[in-house]
C-alpha positions as CSV (number, residue, x, y, z in Angstrom):
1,X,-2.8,-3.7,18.6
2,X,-3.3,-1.8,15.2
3,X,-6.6,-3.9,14.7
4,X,-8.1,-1.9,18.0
5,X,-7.2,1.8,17.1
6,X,-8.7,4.0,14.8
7,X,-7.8,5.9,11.5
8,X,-6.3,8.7,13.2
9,X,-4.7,6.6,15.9
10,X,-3.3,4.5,13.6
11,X,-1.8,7.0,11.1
12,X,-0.1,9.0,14.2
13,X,1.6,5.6,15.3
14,X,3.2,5.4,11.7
15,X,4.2,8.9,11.7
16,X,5.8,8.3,15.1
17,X,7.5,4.9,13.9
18,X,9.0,6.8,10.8
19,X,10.0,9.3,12.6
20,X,11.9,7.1,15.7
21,X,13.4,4.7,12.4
22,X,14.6,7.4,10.8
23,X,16.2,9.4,13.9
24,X,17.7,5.7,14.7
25,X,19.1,5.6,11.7
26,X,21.0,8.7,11.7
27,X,21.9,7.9,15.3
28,X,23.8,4.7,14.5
29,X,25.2,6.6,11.3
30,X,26.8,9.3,13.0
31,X,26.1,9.2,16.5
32,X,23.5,10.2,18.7
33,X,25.0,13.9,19.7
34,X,25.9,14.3,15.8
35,X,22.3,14.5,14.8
36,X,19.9,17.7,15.2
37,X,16.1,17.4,15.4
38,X,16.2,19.5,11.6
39,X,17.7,16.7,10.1
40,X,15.6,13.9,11.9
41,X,12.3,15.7,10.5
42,X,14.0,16.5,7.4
43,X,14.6,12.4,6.7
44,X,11.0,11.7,8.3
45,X,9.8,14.3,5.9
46,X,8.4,16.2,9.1
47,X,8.4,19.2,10.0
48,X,10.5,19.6,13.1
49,X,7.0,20.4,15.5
50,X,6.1,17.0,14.8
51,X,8.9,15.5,16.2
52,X,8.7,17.3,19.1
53,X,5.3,16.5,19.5
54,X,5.5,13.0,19.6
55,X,8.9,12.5,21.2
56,X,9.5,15.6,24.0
57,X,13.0,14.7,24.1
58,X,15.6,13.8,21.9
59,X,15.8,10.5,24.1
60,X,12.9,9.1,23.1
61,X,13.1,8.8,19.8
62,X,15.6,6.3,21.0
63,X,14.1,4.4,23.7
64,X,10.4,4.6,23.0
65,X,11.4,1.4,21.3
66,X,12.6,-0.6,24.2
67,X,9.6,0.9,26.0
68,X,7.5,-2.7,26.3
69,X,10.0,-4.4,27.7
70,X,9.8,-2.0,31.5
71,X,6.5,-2.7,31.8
72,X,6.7,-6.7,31.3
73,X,7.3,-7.5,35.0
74,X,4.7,-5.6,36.3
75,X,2.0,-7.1,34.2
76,X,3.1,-10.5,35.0
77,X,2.6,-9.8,39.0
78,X,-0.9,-8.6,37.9
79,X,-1.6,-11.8,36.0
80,X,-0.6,-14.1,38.9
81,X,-3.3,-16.3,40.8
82,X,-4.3,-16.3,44.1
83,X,-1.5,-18.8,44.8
84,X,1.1,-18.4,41.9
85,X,4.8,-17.3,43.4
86,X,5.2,-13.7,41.8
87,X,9.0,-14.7,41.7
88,X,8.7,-17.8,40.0
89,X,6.4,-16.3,37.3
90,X,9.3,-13.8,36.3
91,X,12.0,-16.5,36.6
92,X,9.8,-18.6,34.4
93,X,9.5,-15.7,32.3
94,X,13.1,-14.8,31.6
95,X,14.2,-18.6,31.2
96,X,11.8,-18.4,28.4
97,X,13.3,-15.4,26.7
98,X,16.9,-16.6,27.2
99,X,15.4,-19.8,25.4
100,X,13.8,-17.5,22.6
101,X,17.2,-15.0,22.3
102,X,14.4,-12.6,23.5
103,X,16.9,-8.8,23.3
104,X,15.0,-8.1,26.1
105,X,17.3,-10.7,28.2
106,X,20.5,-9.0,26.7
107,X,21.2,-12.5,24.9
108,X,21.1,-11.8,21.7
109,X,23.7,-11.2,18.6
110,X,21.4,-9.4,15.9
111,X,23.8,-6.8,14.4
112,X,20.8,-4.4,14.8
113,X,20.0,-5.3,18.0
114,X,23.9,-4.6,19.5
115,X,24.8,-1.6,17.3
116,X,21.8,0.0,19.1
117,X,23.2,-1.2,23.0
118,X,26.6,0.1,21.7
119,X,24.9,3.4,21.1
120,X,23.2,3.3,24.8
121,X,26.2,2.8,25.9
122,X,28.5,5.4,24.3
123,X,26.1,8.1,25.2
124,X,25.9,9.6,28.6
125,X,22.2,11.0,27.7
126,X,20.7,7.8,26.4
127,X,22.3,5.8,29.7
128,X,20.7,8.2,32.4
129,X,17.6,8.1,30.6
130,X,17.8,3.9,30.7
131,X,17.9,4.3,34.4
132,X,14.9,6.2,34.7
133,X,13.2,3.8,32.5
134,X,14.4,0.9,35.1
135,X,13.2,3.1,38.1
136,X,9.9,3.8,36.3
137,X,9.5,0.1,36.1
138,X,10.8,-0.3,39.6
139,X,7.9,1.7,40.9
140,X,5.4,0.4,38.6
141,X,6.1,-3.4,39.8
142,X,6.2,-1.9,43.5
143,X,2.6,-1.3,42.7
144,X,1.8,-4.4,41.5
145,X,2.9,-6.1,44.3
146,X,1.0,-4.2,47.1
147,X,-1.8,-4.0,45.0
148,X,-1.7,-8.0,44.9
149,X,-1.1,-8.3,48.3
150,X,-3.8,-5.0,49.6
151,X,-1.1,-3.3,50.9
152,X,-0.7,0.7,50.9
153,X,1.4,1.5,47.9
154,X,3.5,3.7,49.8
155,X,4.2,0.4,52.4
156,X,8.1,-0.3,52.2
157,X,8.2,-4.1,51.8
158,X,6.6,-3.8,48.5
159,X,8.8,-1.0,47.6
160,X,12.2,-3.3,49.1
161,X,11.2,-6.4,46.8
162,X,10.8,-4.3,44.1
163,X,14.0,-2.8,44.0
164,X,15.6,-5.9,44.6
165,X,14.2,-7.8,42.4
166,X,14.5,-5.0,39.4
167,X,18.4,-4.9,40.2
168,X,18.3,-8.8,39.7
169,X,17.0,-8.2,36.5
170,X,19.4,-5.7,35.5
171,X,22.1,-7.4,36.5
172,X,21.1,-10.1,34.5
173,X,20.5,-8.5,31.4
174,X,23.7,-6.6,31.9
175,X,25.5,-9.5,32.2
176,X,24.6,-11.2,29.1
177,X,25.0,-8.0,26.7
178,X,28.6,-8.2,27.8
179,X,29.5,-11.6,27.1
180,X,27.9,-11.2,23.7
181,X,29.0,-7.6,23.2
182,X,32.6,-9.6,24.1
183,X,32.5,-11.9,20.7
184,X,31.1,-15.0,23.1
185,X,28.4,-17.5,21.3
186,X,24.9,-17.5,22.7
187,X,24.8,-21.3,22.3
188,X,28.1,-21.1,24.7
189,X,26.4,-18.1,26.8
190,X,22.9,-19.9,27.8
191,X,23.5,-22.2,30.0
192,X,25.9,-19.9,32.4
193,X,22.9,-17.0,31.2
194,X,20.5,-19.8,32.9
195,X,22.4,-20.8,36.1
196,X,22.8,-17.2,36.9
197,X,19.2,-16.2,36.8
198,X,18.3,-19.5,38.6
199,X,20.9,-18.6,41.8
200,X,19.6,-14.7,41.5
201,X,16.0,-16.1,42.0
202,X,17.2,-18.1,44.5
203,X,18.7,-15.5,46.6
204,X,15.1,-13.2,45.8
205,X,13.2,-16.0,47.2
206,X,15.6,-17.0,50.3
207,X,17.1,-13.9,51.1
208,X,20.8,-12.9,51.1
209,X,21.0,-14.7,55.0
210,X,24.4,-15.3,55.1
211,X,25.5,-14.7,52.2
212,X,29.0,-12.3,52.1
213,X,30.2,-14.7,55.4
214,X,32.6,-17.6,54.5
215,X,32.0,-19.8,50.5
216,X,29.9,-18.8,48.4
217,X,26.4,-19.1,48.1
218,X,25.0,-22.1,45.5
């Protein structure tokens, strides 16, 4: 992406990398609340206006790096032909990270990569903003789906299979961050990782039906 932008463009997306790595840094030091946006600029070598320009909250400088990874499903529905199966493009797609140990699909065991879920997770400010990250992509991929299909963005099947299918994700990814956050081997994790997003699919693309009424469903 670098390639594309300009001088300028390019120099302010190094400031605003130094500046996120450095308030990370401290972050996993000392903990988020510990840390004041004097001594983020101060390790940036920025003055504290420059952090606030490029991160309006002190939340950002945390998740501005998980940022991509919202608007994935949406720009899969986009890419989908005529006839592809929106669903079985994003199953295909997650199968494909759990193969990879994509973080984005929670299995993963970097020592980078889980000290910075801990952190999410031990801070109450950093965990409401993760939600409105996963609405923000909720609504996103609502759009994406009545755009495919020429329906009114503001139509509520769209809106439905968007939620649902956005909880299915989350639930997934949640999921596999605690078995590996719980000491369990991704090599042991996968295949039960794999199963689960299979019968999660399954239930997106049949419907719950009777599911909740006598064994469970397959």
């Amino acid at each position: 992406m670098s390639e594309r932008l300009g001088l300028r463009e390019r120099k302010k997306l190094r400031t605003r990398e130094a500046i996120s790595d450095a308030a990370v840094k401290l972050f996993l030091e000392r903990s988020f609340d510990s840390v004041t946006v004097a001594e983020i600029a101060e390790a940036a070598e920025v003055s504290s206006m420059t952090v606030f320009n490029h991160f309006p909250a002190k939340e950002d400088l945390v998740l501005c790096r998980i940022d991509d990874h919202f608007g994935e499903a949406p720009a899969i529905v986009r890419a989908c032909g005529p006839e592809d199966s929106p669903l079985e493009a994003l199953l295909r797609h997650f199968l494909a990270g759990l193969a990879d140990r994509n973080p984005s699909t929670g299995l993963c065991d970097e020592p980078g990569f889980l000290a910075f879920q801990r952190m999410i997770m031990q801070t109450p400010s950093l965990k409401l903003r993760l939600v409105d990250q996963w609405l923000g992509s909720q609504s996103e991929l609502a759009d994406a789906l009545s755009g495919r299909l020429g329906e009114d963005p503001a139509a509520i099947v769209p809106r439905i299979a968007a939620m649902q299918i956005t909880a299915a994700q989350q639930a997934l990814v949640s999921r596999n961050l605690e078995q590996v956050l719980a000491g369990r081997g991704l090599d042991t994790v996968h295949p039960e990782a794999v199963a689960e997003a299979e019968r999660a699919f399954g239930l997106l693309e049949h419907g719950l039906g009777r599911y909740g009424l006598g064994r469970p469903m397959a």
